[in-house]
N, C-alpha and C positions, 0 to 999 in steps of 0.2 A: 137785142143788143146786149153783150154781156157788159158787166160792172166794173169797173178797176181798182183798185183802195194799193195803197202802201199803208202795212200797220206793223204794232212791234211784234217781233218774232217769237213767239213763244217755243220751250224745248218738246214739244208736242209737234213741234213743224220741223224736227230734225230728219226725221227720216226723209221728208219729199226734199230737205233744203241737199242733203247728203247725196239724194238721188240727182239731182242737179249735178252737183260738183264731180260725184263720180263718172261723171263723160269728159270733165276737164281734165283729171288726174288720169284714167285710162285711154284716150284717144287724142289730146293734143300737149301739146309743150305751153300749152296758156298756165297750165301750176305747174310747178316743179317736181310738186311731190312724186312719188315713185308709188306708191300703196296707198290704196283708199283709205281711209280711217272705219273704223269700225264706227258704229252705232253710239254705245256709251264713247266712246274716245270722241266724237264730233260733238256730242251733247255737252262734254266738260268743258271744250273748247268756246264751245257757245256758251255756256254757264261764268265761264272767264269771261268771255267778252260785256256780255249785258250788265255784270257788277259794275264799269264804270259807263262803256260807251253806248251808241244805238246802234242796234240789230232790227234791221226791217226786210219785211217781207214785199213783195207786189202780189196780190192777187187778178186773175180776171177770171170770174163766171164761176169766183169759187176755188177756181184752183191755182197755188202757188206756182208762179211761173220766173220767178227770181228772188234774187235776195241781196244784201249789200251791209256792207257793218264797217266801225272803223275801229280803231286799236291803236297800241300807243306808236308811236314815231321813237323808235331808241329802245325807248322805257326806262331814261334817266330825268329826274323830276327835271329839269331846264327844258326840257321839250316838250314839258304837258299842252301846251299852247297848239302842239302840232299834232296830230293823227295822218294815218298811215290808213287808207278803205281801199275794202274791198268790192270787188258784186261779180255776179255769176247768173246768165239770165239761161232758163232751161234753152238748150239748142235749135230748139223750134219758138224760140220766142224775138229771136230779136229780130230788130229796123223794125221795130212798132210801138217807141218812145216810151218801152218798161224801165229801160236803165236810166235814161232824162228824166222819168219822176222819181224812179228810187233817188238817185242823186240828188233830186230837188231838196225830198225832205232830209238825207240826211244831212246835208249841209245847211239846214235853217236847224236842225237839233242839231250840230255842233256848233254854228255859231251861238246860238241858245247856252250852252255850255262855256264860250269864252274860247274855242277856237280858234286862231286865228292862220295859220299853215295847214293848208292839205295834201297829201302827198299817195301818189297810186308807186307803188312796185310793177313792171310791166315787161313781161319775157319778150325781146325784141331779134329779129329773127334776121340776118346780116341778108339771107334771102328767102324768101317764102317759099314755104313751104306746104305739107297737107296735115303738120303738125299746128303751126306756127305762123301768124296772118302779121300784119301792122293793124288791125281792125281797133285794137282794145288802143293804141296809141291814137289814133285816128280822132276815136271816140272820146277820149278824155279832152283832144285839144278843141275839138267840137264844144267841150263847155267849160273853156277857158281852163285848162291848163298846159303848162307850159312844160319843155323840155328842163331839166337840172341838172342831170348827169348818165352818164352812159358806163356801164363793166362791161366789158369785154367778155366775151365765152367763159363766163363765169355758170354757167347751167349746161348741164349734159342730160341729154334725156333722147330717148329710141335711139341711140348711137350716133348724136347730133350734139354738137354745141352750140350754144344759145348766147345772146347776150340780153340784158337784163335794164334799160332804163328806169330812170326817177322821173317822173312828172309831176308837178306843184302847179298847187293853186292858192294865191294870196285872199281872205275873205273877211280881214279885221283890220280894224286899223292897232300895229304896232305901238305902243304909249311905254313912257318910260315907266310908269305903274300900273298893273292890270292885275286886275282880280286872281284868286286862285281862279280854277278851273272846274265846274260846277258837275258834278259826276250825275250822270242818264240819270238815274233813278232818282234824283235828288229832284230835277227840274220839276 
């Protein structure tokens, strides 16, 4: 029976984390992007992220088979309160509860942090496709998040327009005073 761990992500795990992501960017409309990032170009991005928030990985049996991180919501100090995550489970990995523990932990380290708004970006497909599923929408109201807002064919991608959902999730209670907001590395 193999092991599972969610842990932090080190820049050592970019290349399999990038190997991941590169099947989202080249074969569906789940990311927008259009070009895979290079090697050093994901590593800085990751480098950005982990200075304030948490970058985790899932292993099972050893080998990284997702990954999940959050980042700022806007990126204007009145929204520190909120993040914006992502995750990305390698394509042979999912319906076997890696994305419900990545999500588990990252949401116990940002509430740890003073979080209290969490919000997914989620490419929503007006009809499905072999790009483009409802699965990631599916999946997030699976653990309690809710619709917010909806753009219109605002993504174009393999000669396809795409529409673009907000999903939220409330995980603090709102107080008329609340702490700054406690940066990953600090906790």
């Amino acid at each position: 029976m193999s092991t599972t761990t969610v842990r932090d992500a080190t820049l050592e795990d970019a290349g399999r984390i990038l190997e991941i992501y590169s099947y989202y960017v080249q074969e569906t409309a789940i990311s927008f992007e259009y070009d895979v990032p290079t090697l050093s170009q994901f590593q800085e991005r990751m480098r950005k992220t982990m200075e304030r928030y948490p970058y985790l990985v899932i292993e099972d049996g050893g080998k990284i088979q997702g990954y999940a991180y959050a980042g700022p919501f806007v990126g204007r100090a009145a929204y520190d309160w909120s993040c914006e995550l992502t995750i990305y489970l390698d394509r042979s990995a999912h319906k076997r509860g890696f994305g419900r523990k990545l999500y588990q932990v990252l949401e116990e380290r940002l509430k740890e942090m003073g979080v209290l708004n969490l919000y997914a970006c989620i490419g929503w497909p007006v009809v499905e496709d072999g790009y483009l599923n409802q699965n990631s929408a599916q999946f997030h109201a699976h653990l309690g998040f809710q619709l917010a807002g909806r753009f219109q064919k605002c993504g174009r991608k393999f000669g396809r327009w795409y529409d673009m959902i907000w999903m939220e999730k409330i995980v603090g209670e709102h107080q008329q005073e609340c702490r700054p907001l406690t940066p990953c590395r600090d906790l």
